[in-house]
C-alpha positions as CSV (number, residue, x, y, z in Angstrom):
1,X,242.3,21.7,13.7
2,X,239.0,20.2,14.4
3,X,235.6,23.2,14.4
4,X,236.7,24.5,18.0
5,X,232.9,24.2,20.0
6,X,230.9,27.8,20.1
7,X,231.5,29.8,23.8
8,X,228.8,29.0,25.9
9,X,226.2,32.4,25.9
10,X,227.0,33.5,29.4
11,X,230.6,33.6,28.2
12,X,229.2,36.1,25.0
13,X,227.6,38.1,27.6
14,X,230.7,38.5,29.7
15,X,232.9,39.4,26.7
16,X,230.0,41.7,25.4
17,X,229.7,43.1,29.2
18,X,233.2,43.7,29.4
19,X,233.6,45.6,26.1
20,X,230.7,47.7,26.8
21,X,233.0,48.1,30.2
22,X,236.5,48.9,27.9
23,X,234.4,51.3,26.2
24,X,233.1,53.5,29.0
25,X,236.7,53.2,30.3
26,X,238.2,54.7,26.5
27,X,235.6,57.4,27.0
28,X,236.8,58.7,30.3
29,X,240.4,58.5,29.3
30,X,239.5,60.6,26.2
31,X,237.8,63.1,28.3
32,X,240.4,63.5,30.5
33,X,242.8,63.9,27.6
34,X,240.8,66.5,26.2
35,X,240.7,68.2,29.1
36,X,244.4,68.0,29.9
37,X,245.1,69.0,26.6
38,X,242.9,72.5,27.4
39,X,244.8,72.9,30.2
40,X,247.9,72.6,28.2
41,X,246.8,74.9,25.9
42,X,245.4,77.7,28.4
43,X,248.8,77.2,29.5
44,X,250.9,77.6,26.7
45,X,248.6,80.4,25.5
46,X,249.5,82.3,29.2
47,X,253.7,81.1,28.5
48,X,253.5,83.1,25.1
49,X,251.5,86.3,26.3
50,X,254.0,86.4,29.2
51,X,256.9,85.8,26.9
52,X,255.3,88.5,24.3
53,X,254.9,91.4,27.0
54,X,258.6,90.8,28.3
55,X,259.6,91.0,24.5
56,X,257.6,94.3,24.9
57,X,259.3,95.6,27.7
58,X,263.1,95.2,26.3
59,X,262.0,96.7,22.7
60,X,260.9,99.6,25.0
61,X,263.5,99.6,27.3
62,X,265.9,99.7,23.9
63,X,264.3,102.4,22.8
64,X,264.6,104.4,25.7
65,X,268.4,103.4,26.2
66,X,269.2,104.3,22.5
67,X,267.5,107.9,23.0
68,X,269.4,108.2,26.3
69,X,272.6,107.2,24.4
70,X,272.2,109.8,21.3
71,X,271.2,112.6,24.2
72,X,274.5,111.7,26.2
73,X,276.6,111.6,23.5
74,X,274.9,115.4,22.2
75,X,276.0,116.6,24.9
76,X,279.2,115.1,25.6
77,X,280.2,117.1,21.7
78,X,278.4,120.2,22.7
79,X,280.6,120.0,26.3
80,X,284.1,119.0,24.4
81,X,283.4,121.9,21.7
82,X,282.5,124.4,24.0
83,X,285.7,123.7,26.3
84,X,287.8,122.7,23.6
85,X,287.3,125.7,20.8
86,X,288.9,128.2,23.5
87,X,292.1,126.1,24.1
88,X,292.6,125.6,20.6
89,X,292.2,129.3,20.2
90,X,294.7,130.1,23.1
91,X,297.4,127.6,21.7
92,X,296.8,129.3,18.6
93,X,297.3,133.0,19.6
94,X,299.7,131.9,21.8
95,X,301.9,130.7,19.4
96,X,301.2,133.4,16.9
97,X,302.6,135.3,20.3
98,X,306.0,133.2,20.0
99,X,306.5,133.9,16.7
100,X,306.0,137.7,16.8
101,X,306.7,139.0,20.1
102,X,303.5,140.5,21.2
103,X,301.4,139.2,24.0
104,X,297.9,140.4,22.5
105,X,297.1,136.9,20.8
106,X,297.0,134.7,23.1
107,X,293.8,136.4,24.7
108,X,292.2,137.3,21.3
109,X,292.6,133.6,20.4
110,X,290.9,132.6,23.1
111,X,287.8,134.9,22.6
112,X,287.8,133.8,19.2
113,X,287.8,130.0,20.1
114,X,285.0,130.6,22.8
115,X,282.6,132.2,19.9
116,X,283.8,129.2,17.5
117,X,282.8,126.8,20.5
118,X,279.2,128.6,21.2
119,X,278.5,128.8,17.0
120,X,279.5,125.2,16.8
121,X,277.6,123.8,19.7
122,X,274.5,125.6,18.2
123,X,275.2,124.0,15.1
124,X,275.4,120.2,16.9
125,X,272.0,121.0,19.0
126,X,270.4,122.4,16.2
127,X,271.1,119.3,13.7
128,X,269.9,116.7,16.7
129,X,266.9,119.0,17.7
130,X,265.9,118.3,13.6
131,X,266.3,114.4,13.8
């Protein structure tokens, strides 16, 4: 290709105008991106301490449920052995009764199985009282 002729200098000027013009323009838009990209980050910096206080919450509300849950089920024992001692006594005596004849048994089993029941439920609250 034949030397292709040299812009004219108002023609420099324009490209040398408009460049300075692209430039300013790349500025601004890389303002604004840093500032969009704070505003990103203040955000995601909110979505994480929100998200870390709800994690918060449910390790406390676990907590609390789990305590609740070992208390219930203390109790629940303590209730089962002190109802359930005396009955096992009074099938016991009263069996005992079948097999001899005498009708003392039945109620001596049964006081016996209520003191079992009382002992052991001490027993129970005593070993969760030391946890």
């Amino acid at each position: 290709m034949p030397d292709e002729p040299e812009p004219p200098v108002d023609t420099e000027r324009a490209i040398e105008a408009r460049v300075r013009e692209a430039q300013a323009e790349i500025a601004g838009i890389d303002d604004e991106f840093h500032d969009r990209l704070k505003q990103l980050e203040a955000r995601a910096e909110a979505a994480h301490g929100g998200y870390q206080k709800k994690v918060a919450e449910q390790e406390r509300v676990r907590k609390g449920e789990g305590e609740s849950s070992r208390g219930l089920g203390v109790g629940l024992s303590v209730a089962y052995t002190i109802l359930g001692m005396p009955m096992v006594g009074a099938g016991v005596g009263w069996l005992v009764d079948q097999q001899t004849g005498m009708k003392v048994f039945l109620g001596l089993g049964t006081v016996g199985g209520a003191v079992l029941g009382v002992v052991f439920a001490l027993v129970i609250l005593s070993r969760h009282q030391d946890k």
